[in-house]
Gaussian input, Z-matrix of N, CA and C with variables (Angstrom, degrees):
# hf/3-21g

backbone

0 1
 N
 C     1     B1
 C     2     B2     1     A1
 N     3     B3     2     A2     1     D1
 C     4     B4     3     A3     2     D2
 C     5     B5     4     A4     3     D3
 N     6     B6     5     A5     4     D4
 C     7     B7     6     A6     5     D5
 C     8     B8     7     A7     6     D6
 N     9     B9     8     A8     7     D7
 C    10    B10     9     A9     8     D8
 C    11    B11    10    A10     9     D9
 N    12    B12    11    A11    10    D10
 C    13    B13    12    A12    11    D11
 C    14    B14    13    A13    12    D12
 N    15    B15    14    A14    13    D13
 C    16    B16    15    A15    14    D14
 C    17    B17    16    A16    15    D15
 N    18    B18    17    A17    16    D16
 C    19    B19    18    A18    17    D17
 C    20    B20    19    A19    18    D18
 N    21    B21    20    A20    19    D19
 C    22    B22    21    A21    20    D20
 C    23    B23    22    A22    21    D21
 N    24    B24    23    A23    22    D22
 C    25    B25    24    A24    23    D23
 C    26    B26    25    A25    24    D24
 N    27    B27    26    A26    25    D25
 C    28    B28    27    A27    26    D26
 C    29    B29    28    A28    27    D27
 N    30    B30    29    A29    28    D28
 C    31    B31    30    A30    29    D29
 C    32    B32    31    A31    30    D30
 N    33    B33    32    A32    31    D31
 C    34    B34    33    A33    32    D32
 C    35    B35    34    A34    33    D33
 N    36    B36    35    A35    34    D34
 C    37    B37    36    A36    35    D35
 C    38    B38    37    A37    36    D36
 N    39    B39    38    A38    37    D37
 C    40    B40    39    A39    38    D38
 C    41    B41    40    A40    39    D39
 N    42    B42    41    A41    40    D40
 C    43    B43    42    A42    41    D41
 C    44    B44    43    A43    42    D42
 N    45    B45    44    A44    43    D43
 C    46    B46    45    A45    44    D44
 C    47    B47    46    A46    45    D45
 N    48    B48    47    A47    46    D46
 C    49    B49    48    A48    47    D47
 C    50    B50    49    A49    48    D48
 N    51    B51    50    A50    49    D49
 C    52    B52    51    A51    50    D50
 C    53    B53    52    A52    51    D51
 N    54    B54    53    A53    52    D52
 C    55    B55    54    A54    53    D53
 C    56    B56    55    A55    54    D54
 N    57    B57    56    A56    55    D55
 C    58    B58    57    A57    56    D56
 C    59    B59    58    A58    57    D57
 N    60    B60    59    A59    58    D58
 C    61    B61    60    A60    59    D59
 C    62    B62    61    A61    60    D60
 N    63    B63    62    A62    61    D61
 C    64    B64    63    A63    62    D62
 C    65    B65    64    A64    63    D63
 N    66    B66    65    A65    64    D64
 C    67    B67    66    A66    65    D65
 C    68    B68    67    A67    66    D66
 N    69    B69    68    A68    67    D67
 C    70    B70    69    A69    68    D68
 C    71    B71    70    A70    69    D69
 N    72    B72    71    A71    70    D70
 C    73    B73    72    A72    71    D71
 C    74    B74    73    A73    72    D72
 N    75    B75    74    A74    73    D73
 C    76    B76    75    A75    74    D74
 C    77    B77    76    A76    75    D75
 N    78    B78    77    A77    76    D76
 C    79    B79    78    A78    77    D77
 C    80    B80    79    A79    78    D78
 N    81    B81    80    A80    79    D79
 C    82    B82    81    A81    80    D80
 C    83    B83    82    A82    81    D81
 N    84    B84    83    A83    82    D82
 C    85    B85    84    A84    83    D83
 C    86    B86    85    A85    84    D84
 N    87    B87    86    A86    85    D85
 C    88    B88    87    A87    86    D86
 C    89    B89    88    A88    87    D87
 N    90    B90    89    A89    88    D88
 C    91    B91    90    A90    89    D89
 C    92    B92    91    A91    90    D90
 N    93    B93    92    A92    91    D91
 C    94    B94    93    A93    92    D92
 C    95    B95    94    A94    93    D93
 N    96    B96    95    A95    94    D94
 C    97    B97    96    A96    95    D95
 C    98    B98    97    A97    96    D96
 N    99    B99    98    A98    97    D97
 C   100   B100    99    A99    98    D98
 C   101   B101   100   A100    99    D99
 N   102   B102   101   A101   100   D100
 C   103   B103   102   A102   101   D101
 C   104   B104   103   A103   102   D102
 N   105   B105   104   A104   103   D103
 C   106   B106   105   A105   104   D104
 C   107   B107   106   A106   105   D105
 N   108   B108   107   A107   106   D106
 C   109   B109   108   A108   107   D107
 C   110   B110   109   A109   108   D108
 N   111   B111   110   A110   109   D109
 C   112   B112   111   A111   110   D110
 C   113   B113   112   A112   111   D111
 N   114   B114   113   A113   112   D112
 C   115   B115   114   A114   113   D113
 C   116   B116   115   A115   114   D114
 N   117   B117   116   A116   115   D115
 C   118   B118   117   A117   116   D116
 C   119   B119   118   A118   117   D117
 N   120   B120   119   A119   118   D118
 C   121   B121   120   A120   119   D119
 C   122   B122   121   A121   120   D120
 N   123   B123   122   A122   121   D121
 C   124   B124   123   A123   122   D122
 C   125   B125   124   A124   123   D123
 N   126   B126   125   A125   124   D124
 C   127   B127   126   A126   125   D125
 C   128   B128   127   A127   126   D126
 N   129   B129   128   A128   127   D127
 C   130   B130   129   A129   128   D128
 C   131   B131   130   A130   129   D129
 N   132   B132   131   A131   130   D130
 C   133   B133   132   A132   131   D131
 C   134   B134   133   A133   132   D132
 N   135   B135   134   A134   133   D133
 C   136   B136   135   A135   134   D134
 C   137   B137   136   A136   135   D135
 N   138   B138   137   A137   136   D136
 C   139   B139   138   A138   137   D137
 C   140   B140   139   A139   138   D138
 N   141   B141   140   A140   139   D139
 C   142   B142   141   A141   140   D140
 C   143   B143   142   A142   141   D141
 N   144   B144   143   A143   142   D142
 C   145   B145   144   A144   143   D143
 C   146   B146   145   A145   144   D144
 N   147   B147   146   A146   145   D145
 C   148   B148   147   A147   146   D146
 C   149   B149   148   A148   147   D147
 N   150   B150   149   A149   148   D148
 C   151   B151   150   A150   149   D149
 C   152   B152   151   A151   150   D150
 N   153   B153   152   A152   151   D151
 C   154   B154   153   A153   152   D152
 C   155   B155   154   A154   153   D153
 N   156   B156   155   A155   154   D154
 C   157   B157   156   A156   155   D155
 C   158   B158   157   A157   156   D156
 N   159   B159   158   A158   157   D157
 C   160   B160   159   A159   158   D158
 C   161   B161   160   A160   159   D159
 N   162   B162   161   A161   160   D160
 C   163   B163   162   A162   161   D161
 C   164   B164   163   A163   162   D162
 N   165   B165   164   A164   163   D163
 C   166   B166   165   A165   164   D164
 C   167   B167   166   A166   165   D165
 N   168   B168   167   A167   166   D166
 C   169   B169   168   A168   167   D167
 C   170   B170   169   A169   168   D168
 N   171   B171   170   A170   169   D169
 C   172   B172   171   A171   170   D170
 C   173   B173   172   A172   171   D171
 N   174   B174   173   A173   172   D172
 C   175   B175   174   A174   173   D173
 C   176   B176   175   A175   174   D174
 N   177   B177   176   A176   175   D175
 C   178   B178   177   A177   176   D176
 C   179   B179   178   A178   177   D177
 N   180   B180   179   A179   178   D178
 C   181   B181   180   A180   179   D179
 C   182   B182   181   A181   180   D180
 N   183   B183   182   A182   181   D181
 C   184   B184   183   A183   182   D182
 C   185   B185   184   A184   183   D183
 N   186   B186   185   A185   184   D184
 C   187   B187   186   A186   185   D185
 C   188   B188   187   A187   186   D186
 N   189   B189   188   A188   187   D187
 C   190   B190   189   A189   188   D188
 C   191   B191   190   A190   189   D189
 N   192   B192   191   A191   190   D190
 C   193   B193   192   A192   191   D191
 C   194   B194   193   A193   192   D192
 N   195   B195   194   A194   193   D193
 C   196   B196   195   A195   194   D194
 C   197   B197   196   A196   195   D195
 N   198   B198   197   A197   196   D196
 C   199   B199   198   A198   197   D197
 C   200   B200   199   A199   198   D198
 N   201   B201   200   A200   199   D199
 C   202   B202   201   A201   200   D200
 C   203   B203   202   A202   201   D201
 N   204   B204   203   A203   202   D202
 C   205   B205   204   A204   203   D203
 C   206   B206   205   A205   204   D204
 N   207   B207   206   A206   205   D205
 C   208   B208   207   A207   206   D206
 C   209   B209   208   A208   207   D207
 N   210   B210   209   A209   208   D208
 C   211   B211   210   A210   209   D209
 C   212   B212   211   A211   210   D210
 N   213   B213   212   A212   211   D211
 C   214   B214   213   A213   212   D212
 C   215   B215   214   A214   213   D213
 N   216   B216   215   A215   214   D214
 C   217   B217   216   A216   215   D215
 C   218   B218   217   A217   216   D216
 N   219   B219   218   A218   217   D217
 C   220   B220   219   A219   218   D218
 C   221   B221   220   A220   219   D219
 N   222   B222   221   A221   220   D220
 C   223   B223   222   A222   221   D221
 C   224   B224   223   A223   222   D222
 N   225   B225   224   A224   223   D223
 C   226   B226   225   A225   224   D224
 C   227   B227   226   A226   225   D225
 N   228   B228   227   A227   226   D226
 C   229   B229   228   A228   227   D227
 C   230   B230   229   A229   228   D228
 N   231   B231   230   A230   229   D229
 C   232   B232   231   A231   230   D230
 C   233   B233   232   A232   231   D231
 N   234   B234   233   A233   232   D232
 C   235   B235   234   A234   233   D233
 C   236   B236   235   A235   234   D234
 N   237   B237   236   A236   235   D235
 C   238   B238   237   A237   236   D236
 C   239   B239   238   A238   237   D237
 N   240   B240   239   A239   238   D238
 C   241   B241   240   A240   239   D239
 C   242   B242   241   A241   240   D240
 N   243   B243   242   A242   241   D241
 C   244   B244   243   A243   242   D242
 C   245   B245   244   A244   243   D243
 N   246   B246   245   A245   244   D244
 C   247   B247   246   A246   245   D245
 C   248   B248   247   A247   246   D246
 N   249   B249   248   A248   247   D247
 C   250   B250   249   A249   248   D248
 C   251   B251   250   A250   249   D249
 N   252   B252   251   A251   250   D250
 C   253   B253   252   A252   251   D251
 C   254   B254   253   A253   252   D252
 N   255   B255   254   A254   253   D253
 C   256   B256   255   A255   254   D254
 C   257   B257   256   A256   255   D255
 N   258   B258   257   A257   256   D256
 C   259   B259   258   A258   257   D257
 C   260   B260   259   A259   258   D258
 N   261   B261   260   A260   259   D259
 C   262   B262   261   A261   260   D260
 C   263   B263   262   A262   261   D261
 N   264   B264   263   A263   262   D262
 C   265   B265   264   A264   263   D263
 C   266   B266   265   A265   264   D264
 N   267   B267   266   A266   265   D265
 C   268   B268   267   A267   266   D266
 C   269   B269   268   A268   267   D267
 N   270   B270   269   A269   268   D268
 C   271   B271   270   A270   269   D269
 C   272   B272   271   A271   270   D270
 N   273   B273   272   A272   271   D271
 C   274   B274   273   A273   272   D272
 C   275   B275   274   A274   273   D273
 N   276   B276   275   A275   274   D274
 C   277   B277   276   A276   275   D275
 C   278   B278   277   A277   276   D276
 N   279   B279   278   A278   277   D277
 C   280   B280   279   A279   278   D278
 C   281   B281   280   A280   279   D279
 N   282   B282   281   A281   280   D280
 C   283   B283   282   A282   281   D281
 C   284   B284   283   A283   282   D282
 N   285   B285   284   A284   283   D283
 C   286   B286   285   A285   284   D284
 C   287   B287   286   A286   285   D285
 N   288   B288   287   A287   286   D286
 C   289   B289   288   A288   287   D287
 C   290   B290   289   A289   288   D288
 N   291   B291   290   A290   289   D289
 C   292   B292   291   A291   290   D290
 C   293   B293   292   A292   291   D291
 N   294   B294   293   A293   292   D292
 C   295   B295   294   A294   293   D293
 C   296   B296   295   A295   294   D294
 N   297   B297   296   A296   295   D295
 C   298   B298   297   A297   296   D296
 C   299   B299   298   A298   297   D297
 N   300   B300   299   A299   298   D298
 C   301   B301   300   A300   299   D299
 C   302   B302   301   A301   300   D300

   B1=1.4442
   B2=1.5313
   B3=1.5011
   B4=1.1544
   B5=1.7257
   B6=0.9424
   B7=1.5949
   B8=1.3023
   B9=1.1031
   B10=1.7245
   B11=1.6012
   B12=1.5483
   B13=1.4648
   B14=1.8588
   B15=1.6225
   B16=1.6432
   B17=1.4116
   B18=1.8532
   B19=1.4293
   B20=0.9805
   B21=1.8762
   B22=1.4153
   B23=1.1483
   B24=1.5093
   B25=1.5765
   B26=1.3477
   B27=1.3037
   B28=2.0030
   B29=1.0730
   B30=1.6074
   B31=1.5031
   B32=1.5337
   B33=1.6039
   B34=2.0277
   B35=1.1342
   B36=1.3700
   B37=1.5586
   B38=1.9260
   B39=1.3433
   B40=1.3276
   B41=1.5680
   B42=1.3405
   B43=1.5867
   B44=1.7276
   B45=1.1463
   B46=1.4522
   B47=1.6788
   B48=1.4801
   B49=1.0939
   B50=1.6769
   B51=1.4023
   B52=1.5092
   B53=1.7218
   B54=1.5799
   B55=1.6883
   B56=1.2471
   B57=1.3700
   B58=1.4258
   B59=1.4838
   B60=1.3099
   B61=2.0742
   B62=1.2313
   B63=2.2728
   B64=1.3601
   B65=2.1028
   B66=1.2651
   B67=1.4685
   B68=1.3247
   B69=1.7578
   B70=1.4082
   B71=2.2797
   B72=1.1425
   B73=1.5686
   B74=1.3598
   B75=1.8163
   B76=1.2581
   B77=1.8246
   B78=1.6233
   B79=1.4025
   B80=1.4239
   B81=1.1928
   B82=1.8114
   B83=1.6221
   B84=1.3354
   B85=1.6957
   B86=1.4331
   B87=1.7166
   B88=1.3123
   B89=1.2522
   B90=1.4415
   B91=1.5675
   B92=1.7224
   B93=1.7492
   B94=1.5115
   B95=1.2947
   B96=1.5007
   B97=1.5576
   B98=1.8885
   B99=1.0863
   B100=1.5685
   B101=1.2965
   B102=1.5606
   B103=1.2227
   B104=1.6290
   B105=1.2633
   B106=1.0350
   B107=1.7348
   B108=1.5136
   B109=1.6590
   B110=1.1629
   B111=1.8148
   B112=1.4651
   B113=1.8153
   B114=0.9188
   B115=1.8385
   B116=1.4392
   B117=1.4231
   B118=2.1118
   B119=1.5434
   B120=1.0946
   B121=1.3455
   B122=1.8160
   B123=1.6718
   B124=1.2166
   B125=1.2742
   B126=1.3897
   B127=1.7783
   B128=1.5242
   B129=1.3835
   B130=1.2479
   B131=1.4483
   B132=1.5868
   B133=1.7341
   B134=1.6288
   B135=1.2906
   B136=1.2708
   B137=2.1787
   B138=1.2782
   B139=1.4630
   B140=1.5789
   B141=1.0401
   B142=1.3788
   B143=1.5163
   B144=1.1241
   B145=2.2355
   B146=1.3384
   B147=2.0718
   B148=1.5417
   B149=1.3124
   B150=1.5236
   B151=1.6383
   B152=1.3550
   B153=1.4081
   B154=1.5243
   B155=1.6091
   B156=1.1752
   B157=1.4937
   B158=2.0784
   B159=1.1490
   B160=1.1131
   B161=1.7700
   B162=1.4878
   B163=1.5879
   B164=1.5503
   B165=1.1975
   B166=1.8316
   B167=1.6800
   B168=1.1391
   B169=1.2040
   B170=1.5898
   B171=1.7613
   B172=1.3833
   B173=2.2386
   B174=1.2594
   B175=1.7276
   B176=1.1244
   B177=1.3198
   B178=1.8653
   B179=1.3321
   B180=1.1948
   B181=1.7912
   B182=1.0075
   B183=1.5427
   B184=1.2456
   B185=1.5328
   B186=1.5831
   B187=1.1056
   B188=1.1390
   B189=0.7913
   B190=2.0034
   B191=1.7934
   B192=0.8666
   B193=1.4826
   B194=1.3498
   B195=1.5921
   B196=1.5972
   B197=1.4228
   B198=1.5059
   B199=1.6622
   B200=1.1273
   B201=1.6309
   B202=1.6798
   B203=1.6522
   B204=1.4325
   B205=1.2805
   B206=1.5473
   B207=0.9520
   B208=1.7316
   B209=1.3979
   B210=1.6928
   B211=1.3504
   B212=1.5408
   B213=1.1166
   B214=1.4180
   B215=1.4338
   B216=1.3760
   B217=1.3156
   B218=1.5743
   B219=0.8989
   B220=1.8532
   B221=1.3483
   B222=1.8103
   B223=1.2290
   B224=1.3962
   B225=1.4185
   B226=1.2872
   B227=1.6146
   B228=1.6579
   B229=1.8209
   B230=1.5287
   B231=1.9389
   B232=1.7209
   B233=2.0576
   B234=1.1795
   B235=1.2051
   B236=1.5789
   B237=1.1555
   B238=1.4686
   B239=1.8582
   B240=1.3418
   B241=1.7097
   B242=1.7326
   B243=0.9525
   B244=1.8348
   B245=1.6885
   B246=1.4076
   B247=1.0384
   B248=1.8969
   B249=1.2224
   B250=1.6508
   B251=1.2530
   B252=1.3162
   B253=1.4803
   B254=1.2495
   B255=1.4637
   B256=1.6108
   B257=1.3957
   B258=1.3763
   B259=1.8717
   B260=1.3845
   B261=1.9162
   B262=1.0246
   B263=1.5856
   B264=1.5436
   B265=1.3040
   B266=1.7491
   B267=1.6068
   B268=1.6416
   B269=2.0661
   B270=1.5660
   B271=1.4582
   B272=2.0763
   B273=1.5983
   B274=1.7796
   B275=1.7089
   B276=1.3446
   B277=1.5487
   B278=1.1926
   B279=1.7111
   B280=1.4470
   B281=1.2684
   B282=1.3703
   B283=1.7183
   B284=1.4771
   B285=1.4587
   B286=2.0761
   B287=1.7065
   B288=0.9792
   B289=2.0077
   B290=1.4395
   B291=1.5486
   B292=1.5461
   B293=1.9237
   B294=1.7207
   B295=1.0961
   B296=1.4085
   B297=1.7451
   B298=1.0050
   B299=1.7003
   B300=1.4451
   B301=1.7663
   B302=1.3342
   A1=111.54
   A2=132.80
   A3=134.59
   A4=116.90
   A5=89.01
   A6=80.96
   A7=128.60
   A8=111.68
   A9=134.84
   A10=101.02
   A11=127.44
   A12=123.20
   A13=98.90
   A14=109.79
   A15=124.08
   A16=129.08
   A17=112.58
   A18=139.21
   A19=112.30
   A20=112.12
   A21=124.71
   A22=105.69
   A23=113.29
   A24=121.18
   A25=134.17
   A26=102.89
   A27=111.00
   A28=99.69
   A29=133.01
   A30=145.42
   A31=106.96
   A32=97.18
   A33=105.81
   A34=103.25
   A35=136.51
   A36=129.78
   A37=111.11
   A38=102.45
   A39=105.01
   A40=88.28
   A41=142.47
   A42=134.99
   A43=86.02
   A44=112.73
   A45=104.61
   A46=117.91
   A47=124.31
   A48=149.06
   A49=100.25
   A50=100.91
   A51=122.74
   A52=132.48
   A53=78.77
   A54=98.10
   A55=109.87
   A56=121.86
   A57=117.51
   A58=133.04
   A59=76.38
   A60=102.74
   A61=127.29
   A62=93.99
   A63=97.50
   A64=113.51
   A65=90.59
   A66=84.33
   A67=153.33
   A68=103.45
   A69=99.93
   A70=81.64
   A71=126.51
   A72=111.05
   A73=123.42
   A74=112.38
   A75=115.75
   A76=116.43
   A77=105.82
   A78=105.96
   A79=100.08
   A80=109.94
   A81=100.24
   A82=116.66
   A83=102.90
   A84=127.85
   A85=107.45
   A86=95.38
   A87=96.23
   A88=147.40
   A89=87.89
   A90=99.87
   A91=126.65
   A92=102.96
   A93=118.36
   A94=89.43
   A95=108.96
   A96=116.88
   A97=115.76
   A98=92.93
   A99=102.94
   A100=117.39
   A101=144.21
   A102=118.77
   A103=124.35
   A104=109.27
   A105=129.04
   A106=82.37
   A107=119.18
   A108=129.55
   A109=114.36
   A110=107.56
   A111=104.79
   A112=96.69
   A113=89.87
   A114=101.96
   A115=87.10
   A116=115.33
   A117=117.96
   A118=85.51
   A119=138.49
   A120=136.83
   A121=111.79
   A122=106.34
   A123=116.89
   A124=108.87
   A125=114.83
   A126=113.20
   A127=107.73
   A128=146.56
   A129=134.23
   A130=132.43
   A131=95.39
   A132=125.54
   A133=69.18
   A134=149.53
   A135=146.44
   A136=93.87
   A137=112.22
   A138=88.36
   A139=102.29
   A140=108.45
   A141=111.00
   A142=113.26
   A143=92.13
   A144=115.90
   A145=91.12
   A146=125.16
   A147=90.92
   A148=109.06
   A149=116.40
   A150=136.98
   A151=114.59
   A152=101.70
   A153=118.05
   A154=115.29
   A155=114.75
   A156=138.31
   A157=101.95
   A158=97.19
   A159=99.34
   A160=116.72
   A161=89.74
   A162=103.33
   A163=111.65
   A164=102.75
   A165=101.98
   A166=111.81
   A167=127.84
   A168=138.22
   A169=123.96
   A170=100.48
   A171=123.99
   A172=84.89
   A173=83.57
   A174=105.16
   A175=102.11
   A176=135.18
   A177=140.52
   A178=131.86
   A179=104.10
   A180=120.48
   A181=107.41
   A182=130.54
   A183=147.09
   A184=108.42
   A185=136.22
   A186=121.36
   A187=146.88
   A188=115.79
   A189=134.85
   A190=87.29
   A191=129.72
   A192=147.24
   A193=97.65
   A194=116.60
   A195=104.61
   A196=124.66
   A197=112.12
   A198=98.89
   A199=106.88
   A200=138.53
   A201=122.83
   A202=115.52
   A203=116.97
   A204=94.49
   A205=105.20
   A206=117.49
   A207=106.78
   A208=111.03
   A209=144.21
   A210=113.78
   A211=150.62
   A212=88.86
   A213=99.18
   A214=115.68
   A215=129.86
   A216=141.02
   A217=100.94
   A218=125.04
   A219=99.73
   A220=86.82
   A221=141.19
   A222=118.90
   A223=111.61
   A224=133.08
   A225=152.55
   A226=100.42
   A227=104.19
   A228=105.62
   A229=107.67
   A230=102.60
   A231=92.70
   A232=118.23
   A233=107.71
   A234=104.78
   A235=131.36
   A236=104.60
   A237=96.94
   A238=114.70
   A239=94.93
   A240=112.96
   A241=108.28
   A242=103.41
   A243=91.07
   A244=103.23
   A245=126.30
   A246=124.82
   A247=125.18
   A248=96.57
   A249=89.00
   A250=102.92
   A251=140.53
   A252=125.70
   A253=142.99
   A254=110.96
   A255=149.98
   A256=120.94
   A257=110.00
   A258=92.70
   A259=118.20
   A260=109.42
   A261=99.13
   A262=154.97
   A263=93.02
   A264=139.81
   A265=100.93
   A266=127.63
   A267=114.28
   A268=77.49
   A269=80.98
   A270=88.67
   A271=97.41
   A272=96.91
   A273=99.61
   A274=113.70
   A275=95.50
   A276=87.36
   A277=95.31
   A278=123.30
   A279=114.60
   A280=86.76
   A281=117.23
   A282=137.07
   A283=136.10
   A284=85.69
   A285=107.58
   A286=84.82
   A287=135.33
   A288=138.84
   A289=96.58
   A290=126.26
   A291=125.16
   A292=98.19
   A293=85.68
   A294=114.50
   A295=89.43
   A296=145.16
   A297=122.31
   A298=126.41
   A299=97.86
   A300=88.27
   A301=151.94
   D1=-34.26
   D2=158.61
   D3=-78.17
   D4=63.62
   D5=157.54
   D6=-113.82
   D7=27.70
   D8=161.39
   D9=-88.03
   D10=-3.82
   D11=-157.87
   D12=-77.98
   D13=-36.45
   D14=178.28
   D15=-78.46
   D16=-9.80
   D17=128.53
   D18=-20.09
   D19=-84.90
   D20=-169.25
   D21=-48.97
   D22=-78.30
   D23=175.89
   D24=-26.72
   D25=-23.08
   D26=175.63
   D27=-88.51
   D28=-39.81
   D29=-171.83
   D30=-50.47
   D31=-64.31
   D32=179.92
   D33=-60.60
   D34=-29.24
   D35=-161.27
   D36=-80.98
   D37=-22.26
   D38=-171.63
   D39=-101.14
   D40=-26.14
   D41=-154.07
   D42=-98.60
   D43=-28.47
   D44=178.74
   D45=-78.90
   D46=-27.65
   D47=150.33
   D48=-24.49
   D49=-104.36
   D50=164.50
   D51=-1.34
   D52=-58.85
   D53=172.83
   D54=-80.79
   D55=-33.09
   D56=173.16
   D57=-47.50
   D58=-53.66
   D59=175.02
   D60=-50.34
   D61=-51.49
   D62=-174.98
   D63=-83.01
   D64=-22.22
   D65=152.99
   D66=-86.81
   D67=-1.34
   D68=149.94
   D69=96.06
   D70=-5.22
   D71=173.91
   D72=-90.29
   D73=-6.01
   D74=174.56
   D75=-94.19
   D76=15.56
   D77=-157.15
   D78=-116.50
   D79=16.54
   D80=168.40
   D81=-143.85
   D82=7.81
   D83=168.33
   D84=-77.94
   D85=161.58
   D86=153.31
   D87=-71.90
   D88=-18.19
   D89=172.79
   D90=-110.19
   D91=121.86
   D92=-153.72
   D93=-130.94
   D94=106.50
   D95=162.23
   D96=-31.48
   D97=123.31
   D98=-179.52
   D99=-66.37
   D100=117.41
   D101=176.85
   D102=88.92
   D103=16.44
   D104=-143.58
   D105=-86.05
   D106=137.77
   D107=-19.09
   D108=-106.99
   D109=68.42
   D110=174.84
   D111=-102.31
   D112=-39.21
   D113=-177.87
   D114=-35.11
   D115=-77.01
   D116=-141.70
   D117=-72.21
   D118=-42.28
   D119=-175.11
   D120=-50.03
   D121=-45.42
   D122=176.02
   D123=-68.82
   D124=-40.47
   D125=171.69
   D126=-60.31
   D127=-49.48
   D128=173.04
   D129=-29.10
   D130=-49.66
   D131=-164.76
   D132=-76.11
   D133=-91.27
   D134=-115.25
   D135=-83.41
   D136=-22.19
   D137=176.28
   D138=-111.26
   D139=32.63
   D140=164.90
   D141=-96.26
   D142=-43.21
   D143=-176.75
   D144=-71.07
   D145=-28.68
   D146=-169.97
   D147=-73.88
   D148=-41.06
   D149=-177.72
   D150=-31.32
   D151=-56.21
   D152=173.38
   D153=-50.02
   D154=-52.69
   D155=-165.80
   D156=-82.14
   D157=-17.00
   D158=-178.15
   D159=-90.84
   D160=-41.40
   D161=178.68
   D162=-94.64
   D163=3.61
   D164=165.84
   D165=-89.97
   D166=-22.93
   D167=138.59
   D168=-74.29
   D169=125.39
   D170=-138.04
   D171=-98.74
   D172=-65.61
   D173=-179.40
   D174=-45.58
   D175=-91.58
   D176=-171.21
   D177=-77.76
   D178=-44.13
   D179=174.53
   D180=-53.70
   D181=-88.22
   D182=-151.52
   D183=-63.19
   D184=-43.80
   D185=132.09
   D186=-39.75
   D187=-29.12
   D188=177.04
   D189=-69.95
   D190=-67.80
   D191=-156.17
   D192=-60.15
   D193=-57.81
   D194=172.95
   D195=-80.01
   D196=-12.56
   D197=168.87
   D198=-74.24
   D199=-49.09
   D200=-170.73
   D201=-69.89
   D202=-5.68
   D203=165.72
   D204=-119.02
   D205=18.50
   D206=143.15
   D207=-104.41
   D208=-13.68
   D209=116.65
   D210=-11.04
   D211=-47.05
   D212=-177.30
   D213=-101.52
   D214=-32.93
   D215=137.12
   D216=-26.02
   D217=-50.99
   D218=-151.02
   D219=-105.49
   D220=-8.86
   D221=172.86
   D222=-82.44
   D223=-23.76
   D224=179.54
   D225=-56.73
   D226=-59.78
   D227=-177.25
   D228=-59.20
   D229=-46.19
   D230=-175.38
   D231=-65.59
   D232=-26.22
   D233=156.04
   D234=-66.43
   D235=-22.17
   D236=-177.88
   D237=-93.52
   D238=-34.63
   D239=178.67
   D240=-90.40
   D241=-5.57
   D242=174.34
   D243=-136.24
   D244=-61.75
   D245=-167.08
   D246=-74.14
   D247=-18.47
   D248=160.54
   D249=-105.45
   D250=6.81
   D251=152.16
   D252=-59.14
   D253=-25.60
   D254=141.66
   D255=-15.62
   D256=103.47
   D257=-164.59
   D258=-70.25
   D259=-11.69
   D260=155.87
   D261=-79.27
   D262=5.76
   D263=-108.33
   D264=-42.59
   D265=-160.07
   D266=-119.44
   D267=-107.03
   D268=146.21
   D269=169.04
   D270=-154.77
   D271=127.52
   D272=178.73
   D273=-41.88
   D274=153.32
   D275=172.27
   D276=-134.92
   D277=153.05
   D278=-170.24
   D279=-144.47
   D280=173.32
   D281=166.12
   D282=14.74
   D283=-50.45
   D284=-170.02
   D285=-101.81
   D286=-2.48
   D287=165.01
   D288=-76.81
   D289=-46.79
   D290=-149.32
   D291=-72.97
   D292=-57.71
   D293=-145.66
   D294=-65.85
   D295=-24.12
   D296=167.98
   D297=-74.42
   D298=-22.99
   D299=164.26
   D300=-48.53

């Protein structure tokens, strides 16, 4: 029923691209978009065709399409209205976090 979920996911991947570039944080890593900017450009064309393809289907798509972005809608608000309100506020914790507990 989510298959609007690889929509989203192509969407952040190219807006994160973009922002990367134009801010200058993808330019001293190892990692340098390949092809750069046919790749994020090619990601556009491809979540544009999904949108389309999604909302041309009445039954699965078009539902699919509005549950992941009111998914994502309400994790965006709960991040913005609760979790950076936090005086500690939110930072990932991974592996070398566990393993010191």
């Amino acid at each position: 029923m989510l298959s609007g979920g690889f929509t989203m996911l192509t969407a952040f991947y190219v807006a994160a691209v973009f922002n990367g570039r134009r801010s200058g944080r993808l330019g001293n890593h190892l990692y340098k978009s390949p092809l750069y900017p046919l790749i994020p450009i090619l990601g556009i064309v491809i979540v544009v065709g999904e949108v389309i393809v999604l909302w041309i289907d009445p039954e699965s798509g078009r539902p699919s399409l509005f549950y992941v972005l009111g998914i994502y809608g309400v994790s965006l608000l709960y991040y913005r209205f609760v979790l950076c309100r936090r005086p500690q506020k939110w930072r990932v914790t991974g592996p070398e976090d566990i393993d010191r507990q």
